[in-house]
C-alpha positions in Angstrom: 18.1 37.6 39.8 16.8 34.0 39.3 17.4 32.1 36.2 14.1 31.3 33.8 11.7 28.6 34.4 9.6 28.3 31.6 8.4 25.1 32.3 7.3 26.2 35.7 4.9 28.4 33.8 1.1 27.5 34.2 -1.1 26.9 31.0 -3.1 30.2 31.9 0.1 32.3 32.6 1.5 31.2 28.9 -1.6 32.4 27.2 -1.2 35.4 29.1 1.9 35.9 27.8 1.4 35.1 24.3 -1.3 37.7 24.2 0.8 40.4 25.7 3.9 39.5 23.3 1.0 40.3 20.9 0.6 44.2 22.1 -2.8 43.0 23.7 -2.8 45.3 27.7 -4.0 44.3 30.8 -7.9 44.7 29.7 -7.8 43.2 26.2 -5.9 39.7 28.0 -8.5 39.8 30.2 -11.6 40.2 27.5 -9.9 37.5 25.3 -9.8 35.6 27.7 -12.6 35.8 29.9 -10.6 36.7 33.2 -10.2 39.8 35.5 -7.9 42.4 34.9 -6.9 41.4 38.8 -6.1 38.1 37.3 -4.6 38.7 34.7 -2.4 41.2 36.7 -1.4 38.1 39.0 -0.9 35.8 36.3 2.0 38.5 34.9 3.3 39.0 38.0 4.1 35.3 38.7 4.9 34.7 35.3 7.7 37.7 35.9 8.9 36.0 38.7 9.4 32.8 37.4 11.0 34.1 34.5 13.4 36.5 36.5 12.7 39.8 34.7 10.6 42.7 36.6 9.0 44.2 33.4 6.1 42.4 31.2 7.0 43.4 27.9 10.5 41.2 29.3 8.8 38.7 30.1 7.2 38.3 27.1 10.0 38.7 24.9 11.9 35.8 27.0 8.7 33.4 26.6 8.5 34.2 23.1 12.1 33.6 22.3 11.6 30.5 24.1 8.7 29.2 22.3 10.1 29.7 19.2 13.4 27.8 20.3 11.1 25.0 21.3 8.9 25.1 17.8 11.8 25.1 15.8 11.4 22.0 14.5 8.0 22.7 13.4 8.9 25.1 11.5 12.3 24.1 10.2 11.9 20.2 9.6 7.9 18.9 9.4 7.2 21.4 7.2 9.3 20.2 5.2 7.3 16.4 5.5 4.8 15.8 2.7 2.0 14.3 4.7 2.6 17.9 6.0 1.9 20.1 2.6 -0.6 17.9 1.8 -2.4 19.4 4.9 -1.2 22.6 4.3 -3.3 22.3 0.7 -6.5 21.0 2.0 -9.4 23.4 1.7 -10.2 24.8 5.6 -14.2 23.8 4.7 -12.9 20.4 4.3 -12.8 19.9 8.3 -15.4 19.7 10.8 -15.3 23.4 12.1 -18.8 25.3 13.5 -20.2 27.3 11.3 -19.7 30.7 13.3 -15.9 29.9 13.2 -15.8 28.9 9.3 -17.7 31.8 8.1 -15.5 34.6 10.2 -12.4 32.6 8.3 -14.3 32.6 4.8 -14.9 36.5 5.4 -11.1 37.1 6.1 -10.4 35.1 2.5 -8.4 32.5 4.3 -9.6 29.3 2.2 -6.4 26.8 2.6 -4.9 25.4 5.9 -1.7 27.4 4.5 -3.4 30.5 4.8 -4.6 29.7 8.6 -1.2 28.4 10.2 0.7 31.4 9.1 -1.9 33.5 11.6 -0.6 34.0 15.1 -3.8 33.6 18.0 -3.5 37.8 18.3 -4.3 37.8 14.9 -6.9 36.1 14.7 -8.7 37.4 18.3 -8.3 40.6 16.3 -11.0 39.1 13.2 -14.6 40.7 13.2 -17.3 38.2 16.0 -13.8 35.7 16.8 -13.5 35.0 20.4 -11.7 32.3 22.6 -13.9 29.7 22.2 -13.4 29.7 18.1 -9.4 29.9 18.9 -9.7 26.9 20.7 -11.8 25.4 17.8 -8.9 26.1 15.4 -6.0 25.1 17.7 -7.9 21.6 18.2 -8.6 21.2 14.4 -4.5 22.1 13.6 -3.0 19.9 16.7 -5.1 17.1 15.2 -3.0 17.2 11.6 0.4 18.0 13.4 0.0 22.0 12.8 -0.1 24.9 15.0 -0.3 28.9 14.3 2.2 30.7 13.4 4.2 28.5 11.0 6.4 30.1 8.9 5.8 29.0 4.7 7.3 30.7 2.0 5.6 31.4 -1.6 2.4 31.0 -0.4 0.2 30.2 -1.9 1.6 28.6 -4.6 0.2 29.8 -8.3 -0.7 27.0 -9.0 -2.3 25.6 -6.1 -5.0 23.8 -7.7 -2.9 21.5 -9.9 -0.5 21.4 -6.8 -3.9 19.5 -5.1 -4.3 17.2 -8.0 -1.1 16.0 -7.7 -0.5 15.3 -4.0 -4.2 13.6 -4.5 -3.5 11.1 -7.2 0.2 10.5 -6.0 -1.8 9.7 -2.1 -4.3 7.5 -4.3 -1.2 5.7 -6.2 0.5 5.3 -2.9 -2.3 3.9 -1.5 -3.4 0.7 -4.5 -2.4 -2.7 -2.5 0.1 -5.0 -3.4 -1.8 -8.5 -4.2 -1.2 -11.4 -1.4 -1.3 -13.9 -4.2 2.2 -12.4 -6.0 5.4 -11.9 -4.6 5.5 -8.5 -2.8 8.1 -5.5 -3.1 9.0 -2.6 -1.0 12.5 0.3 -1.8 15.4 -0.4 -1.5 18.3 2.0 -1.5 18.4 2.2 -5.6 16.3 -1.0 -6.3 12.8 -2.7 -6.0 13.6 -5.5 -3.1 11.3 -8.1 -2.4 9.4 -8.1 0.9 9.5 -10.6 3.5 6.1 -12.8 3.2 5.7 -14.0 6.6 4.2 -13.5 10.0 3.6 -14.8 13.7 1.7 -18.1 12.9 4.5 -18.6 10.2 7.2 -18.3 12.7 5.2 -20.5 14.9 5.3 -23.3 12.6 8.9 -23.5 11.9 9.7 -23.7 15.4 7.8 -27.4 14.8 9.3 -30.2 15.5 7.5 -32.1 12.3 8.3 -28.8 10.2 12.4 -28.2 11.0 12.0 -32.8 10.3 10.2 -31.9 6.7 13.0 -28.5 5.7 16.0 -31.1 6.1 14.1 -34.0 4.2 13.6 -31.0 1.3 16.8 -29.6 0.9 18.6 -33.1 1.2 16.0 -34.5 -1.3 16.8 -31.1 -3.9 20.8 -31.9 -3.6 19.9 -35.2 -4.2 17.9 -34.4 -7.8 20.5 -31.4 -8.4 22.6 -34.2 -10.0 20.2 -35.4 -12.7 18.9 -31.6 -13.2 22.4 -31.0 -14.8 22.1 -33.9 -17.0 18.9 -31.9 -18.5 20.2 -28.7 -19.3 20.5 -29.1 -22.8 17.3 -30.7 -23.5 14.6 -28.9 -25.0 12.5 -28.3 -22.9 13.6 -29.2 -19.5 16.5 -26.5 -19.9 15.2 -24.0 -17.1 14.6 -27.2 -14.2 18.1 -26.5 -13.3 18.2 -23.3 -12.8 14.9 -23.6 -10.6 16.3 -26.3 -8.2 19.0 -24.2 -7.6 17.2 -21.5 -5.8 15.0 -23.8 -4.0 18.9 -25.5 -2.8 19.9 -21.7 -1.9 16.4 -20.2 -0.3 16.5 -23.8 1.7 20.1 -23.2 3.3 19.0 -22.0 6.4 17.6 -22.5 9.5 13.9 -23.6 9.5 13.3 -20.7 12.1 14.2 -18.2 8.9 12.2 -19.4 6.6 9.6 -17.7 7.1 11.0 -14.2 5.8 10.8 -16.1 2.0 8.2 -17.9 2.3 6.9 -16.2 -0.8 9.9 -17.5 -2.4 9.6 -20.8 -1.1 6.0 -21.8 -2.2 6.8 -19.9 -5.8 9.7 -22.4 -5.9 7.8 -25.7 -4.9 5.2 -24.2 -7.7 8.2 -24.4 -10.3 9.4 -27.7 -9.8 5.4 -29.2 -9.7 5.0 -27.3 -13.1 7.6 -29.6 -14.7 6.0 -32.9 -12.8 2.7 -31.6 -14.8 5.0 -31.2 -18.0 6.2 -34.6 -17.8 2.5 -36.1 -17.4 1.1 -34.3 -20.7 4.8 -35.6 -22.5 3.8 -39.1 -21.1 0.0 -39.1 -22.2 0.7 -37.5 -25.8 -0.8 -34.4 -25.1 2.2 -32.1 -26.3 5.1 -33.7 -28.3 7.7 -30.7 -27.5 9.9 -32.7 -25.6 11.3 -35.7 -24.3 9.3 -37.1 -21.4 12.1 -37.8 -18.4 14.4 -40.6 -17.6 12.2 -43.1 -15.0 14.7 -42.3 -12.5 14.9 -38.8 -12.8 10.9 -39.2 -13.0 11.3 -40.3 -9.6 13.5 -38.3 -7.9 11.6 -35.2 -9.1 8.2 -37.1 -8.0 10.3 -37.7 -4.3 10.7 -34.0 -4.1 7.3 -32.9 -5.1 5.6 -35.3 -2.2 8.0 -33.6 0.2 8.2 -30.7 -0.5 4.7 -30.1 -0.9 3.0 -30.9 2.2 6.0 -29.2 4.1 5.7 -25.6 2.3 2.0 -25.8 3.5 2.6 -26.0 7.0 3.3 -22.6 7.0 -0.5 -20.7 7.1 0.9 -17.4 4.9 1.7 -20.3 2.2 -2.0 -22.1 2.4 -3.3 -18.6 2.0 -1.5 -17.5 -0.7 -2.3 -21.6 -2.1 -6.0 -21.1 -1.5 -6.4 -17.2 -3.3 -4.5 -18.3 -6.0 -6.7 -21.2 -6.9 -9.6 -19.1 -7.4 -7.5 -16.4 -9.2 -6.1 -18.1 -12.1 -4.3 -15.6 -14.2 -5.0 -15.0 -17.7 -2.5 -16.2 -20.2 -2.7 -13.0 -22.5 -1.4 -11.3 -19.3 2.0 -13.5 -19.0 3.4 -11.5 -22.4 2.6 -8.4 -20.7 4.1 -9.5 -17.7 7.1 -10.5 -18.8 7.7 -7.6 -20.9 7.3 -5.2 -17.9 9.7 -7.2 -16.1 12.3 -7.3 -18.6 11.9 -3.4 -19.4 12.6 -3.0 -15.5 15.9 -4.9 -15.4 16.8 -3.2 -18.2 16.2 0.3 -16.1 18.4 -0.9 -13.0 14.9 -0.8 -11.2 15.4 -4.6 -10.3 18.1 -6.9 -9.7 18.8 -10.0 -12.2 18.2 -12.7 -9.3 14.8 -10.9 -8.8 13.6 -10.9 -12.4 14.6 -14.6 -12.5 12.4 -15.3 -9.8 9.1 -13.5 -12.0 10.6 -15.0 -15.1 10.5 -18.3 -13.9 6.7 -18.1 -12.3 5.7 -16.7 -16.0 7.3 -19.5 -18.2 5.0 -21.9 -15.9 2.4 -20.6 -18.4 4.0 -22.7 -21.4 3.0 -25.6 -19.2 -0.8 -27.0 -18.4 -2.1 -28.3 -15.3 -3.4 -26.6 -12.0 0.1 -25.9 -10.5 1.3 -24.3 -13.9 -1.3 -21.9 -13.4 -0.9 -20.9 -10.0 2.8 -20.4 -10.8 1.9 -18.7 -13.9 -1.0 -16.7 -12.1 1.8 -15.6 -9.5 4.1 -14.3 -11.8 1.5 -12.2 -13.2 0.6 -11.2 -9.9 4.2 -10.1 -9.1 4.7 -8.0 -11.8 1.8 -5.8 -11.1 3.0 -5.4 -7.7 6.5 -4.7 -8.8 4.9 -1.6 -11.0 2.8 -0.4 -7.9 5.6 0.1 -5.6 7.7 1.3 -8.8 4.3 4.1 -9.2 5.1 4.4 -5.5 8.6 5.8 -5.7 8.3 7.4 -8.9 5.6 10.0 -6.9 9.0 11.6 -5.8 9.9 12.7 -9.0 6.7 13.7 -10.1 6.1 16.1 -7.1 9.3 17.7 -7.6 10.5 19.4 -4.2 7.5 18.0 -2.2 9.1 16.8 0.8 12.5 17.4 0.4 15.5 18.5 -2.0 17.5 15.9 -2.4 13.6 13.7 -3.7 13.9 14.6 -7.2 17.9 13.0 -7.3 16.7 9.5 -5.4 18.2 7.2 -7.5 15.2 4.9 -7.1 13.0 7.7 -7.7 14.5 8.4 -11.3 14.6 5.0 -12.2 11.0 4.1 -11.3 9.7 7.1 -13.6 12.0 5.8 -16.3 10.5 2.0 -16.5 7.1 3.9 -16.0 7.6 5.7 -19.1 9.4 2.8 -20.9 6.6 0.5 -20.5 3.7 2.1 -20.6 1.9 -0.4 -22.5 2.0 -3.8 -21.1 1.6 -1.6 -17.4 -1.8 -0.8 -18.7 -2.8 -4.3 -19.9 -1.5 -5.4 -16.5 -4.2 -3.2 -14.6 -7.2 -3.3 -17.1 -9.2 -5.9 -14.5 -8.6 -3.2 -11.6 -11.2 -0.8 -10.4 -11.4 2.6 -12.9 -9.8 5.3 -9.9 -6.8 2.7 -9.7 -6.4 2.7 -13.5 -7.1 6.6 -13.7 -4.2 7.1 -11.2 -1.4 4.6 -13.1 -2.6 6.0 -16.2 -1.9 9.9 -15.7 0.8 9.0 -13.2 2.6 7.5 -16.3 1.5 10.2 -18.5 2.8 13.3 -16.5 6.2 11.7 -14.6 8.9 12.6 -16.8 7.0 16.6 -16.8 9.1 19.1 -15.3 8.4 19.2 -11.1 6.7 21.9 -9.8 7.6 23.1 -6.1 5.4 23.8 -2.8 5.8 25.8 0.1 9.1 25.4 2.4 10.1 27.7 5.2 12.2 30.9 5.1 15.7 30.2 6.2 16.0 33.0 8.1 12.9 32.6 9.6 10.7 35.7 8.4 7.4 35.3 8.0 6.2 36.2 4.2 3.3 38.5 3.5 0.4 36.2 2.9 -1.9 36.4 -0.2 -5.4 36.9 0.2 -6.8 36.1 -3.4 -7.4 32.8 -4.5 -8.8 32.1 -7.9 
């Protein structure tokens, strides 16, 4: 007897089969599907022959078997995916189906994509006035959000299912609020907030420029140079931070020019600290603040020498004109630094950020205690970062807030947990922070925030041993 060839099979000849797994004869394949009972009789008989068994209930037993083998990981693993149950939640009058199709579905009480994937296509053929061509309507409409028929859920639907909606809807709107350009950008880590890389093509284009890789060792020699007579400042009032500052420019500038652009975000808010302290020096000179000591006239000039380097060299790279240019015409609000600085400090205190990063925002915001266009465009950033550190922190705290939605082990991410702890921790200066936004993206923080630390709820998953559950029919 020849060994199987399911693949061999012909698209017809599967549907064939299908419908007689389904206890559909001869006559009813051939009415659901518009053929001849001659064809249909063919189509068995080569399908039996391909498969190597003589009998049709065999051969649709094998092709079942086999299809199930094959779906396996639909029913076992994407399930499982939250894009997935967020599908599975939306309303089945929320697609474009024809009206013929959606009322026969509305008659048989199945409102929810959950209720319509758990239907095999016998199933359905057997529904009052539903023939082929609607089938075909609703195999479309599910292949088009990565479903099919027959999928296996568990605990469906869920009790409740409305709230289960909300949920997935504001954590899809949270997930969806942009990080600004104009601030320093995050993504997650394995347990931590990391920052992102900042550059692109055209940036990586201009460091492989002659004048540009000329310009980065002019910098970094320059910064050595003034790391010296930084030192010598650290215990004066007010210059007591310009030390700390040169030394990350020193560190993000010790490496090839062809790198630079992955911290290029880094690099502009770093010529933006050192300019805030040229501007400092100007308002100690002309009398406008008498805080401080104005600086040494050579250090003057070594930090002047640095400025008219590094300056024009940063801004080679186009990511860092861009993020120049918005940030002019966004100048941040100094009642915002407080808050920003306060939601940075409540997230190193939660382990959601690492010490070097919140010296990075902490050194943007303390540009605000200094005047002058640069100190606001450092200051501005820093504000700027913040707010993006909270949105991907609203990001991964969504995980803990949906409970089991997409997977066990969500609700013990380590990131997870402590992105809904600085949520909760700092609830106020995270609502200052977005009080300019639009209303739906302050709606979504705010009830994020409020609800996070509530216990999880759960959504459907598949039966491990891969029965298919009784489905409900009533839906409040």
């Amino acid at each position: 007897m020849p060994s199987a060839n399911f693949t061999g099979l012909s698209k017809r000849q599967m549907e064939v089969l299908r419908l007689a797994h389904g206890g559909l004869g001869t006559k009813d394949i051939g009415a659901a599907l518009g053929i001849t009972n001659i064809t249909v009789a063919s189509h068995l008989n080569s399908a039996r022959k391909k498969i190597g068994v003589r009998s049709t209930r065999d051969a649709a037993a094998k092709f079942a078997a086999f299809e199930a083998g094959e779906n396996a990981h639909l029913q076992n693993t994407d399930i499982s995916n939250e894009d997935i149950i967020h599908v599975l939640l939306m309303r089945i009058d929320d697609f474009e189906l024809s009206v013929r199709t959606a009322n026969v579905l509305i008659a048989d009480n199945r409102v929810f994509v959950g209720d319509l994937v758990q239907l095999t296509e016998f199933e359905l053929l057997r529904l009052p006035n539903f023939g082929r061509r609607a089938l075909n309507e609703i195999k479309e409409m599910l292949a088009s959000v990565g479903l099919r028929l027959g999928m296996v859920l568990s605990n469906w639907p869920p009790d409740n299912i409305e709230q289960v909606r909300e949920k997935l809807s504001i954590a899809a709107k949270v997930r969806g609020i942009p990080q600004a350009k104009l601030g320093t950008t995050f993504r997650a880590g394995q347990e931590t907030l990391e920052i992102a890389v900042d550059g692109n093509e055209s940036d990586e284009s201009a460091a492989l420029e002659s004048i540009t890789q000329q310009l980065h060792q002019e910098s970094k020699r320059k910064l050595e140079a003034f790391s010296e007579a930084t030192k010598t400042l650290s215990n004066q009032y007010g210059w007591s931070d310009i030390d700390a500052s040169n030394r990350r420019f020193v560190s993000l500038l010790d490496r090839p020019t062809e790198d630079i652009p992955a911290v290029i975000g880094l690099v502009y808010s770093s010529a933006l600290e050192l300019g805030s302290y040229l501007e400092l020096d100007n308002q100690l000179r002309s009398g406008e603040v008498s805080y401080a000591e104005s600086l040494r006239p050579e250090v003057r000039r070594l930090l002047e020498d640095v400025v008219k380097t590094v300056a024009p060299w940063v801004r080679r790279f186009p990511s860092a004109r861009e993020i120049d240019n918005e940030t002019g015409e966004f100048l941040s609000q100094i009642t915002l630094v407080a808050h920003a600085r306060e939601a940075t400090e409540t997230a190193l205190r939660s382990a959601l950020i690492a010490e070097d990063i919140a010296e990075t925002v902490r050194a943007l915001l303390a540009s605000s205690d200094r005047a002058g266009a640069v100190s606001y465009k450092a200051s501005t950033r820093g504000v700027l970062s913040a707010r993006n550190m909270v949105i991907a922190a609203a990001t991964a705290a969504t995980t803990v807030w949906l409970g089991a939605v997409g997977s066990e082990l969500a609700p013990q991410s380590v990131l997870a947990q402590r992105a809904a702890g600085f949520l909760a921790s700092a609830e106020a200066p995270i609502v200052q922070l977005f009080k300019d936004l639009p209303s739906d993206i302050q709606l979504a923080i705010n009830m994020l925030i409020k609800e996070v630390n509530q216990k999880p709820f759960t959504v459907p998953s598949p039966l491990p041993d891969g029965r298919r559950p009784i489905a409900k029919k009533k839906h409040d």
